[in-house]
FIVO-76685 format. One record per residue (C-alpha): residue number from 1; residue in one letter; x, y, z. Coordinates in Angstrom, 3 decimals, decimal comma. Each point is the difference from the previous one (the first is absolute). Layout:
<atoms>
<atom NUM 'a' <X Y Z>>
...
</atoms>
This chain:
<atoms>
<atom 1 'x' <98,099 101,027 82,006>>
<atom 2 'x' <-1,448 1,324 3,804>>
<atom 3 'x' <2,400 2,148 1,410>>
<atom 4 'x' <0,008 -2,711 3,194>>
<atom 5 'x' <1,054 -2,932 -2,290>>
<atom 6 'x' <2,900 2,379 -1,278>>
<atom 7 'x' <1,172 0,943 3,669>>
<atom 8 'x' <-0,238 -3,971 0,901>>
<atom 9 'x' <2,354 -0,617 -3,330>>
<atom 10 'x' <2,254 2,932 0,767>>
<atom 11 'x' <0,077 -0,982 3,303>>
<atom 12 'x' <1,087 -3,838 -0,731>>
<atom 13 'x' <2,295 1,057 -2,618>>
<atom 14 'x' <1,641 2,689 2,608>>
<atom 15 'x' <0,509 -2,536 2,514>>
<atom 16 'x' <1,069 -2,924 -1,943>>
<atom 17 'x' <3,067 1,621 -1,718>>
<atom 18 'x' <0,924 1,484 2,604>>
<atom 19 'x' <1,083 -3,607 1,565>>
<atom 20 'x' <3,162 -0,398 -2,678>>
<atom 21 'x' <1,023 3,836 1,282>>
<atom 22 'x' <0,101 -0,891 3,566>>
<atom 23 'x' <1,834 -3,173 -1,445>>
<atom 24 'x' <2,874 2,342 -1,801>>
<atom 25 'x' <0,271 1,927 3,276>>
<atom 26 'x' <0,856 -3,110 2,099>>
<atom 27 'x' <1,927 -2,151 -2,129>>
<atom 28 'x' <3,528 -0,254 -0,137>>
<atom 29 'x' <1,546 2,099 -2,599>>
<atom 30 'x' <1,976 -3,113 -1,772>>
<atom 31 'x' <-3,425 -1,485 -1,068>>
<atom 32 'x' <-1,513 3,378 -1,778>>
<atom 33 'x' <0,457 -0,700 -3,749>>
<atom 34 'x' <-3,049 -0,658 -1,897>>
<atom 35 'x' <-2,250 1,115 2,876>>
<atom 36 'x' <1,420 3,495 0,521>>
<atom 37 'x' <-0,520 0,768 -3,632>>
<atom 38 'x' <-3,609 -1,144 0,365>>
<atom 39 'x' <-0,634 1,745 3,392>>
<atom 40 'x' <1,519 3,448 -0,944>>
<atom 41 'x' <-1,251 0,062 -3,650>>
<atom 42 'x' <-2,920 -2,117 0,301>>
<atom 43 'x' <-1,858 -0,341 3,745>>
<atom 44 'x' <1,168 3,747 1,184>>
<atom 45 'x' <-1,596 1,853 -2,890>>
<atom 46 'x' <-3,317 -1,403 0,562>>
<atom 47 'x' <-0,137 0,121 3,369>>
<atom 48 'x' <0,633 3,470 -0,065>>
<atom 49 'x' <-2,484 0,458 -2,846>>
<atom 50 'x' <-2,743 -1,786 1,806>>
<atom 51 'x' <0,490 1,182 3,466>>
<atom 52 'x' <-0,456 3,761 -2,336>>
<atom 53 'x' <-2,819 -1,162 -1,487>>
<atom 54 'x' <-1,684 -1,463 3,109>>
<atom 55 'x' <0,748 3,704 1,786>>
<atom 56 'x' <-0,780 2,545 -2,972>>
<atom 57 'x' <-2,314 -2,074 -2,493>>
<atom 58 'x' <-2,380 2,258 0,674>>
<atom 59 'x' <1,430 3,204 -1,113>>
<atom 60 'x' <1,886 -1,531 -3,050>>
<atom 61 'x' <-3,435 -1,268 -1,096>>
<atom 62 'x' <-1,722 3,452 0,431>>
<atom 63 'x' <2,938 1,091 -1,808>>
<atom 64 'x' <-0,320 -2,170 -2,879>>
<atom 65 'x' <-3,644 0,453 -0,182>>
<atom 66 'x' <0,455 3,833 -1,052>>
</atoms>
């Protein structure tokens, strides 16, 4: 895969689960059952994970590479 098709995936993938964490933040607390679970164990991790991997990709594949 081109490293532009995986910035335009990691990109996508960034922004669209980031929408049900902006959802958590602004709902009322009595709804949050199911979809805290899902956004705290679920949507946070890899947002984080991508946002890392769109920032430092480079140097954890140069690291790998060794």
């Amino acid at each position: 895969m081109k490293l532009s098709t995986e910035r335009i995936i990691l990109r996508w993938v960034h922004i669209l689960l980031s929408f049900p964490i902006v959802g958590y933040i602004y709902e009322p607390v009595a709804d949050t059952s199911y979809e805290a679970f899902a956004t705290k164990f679920v949507y946070i991790p890899i947002v984080v994970l991508s946002g890392l991997w769109m920032w430092k990709g480079q140097v954890i594949r140069q690291w790998f590479r060794r």
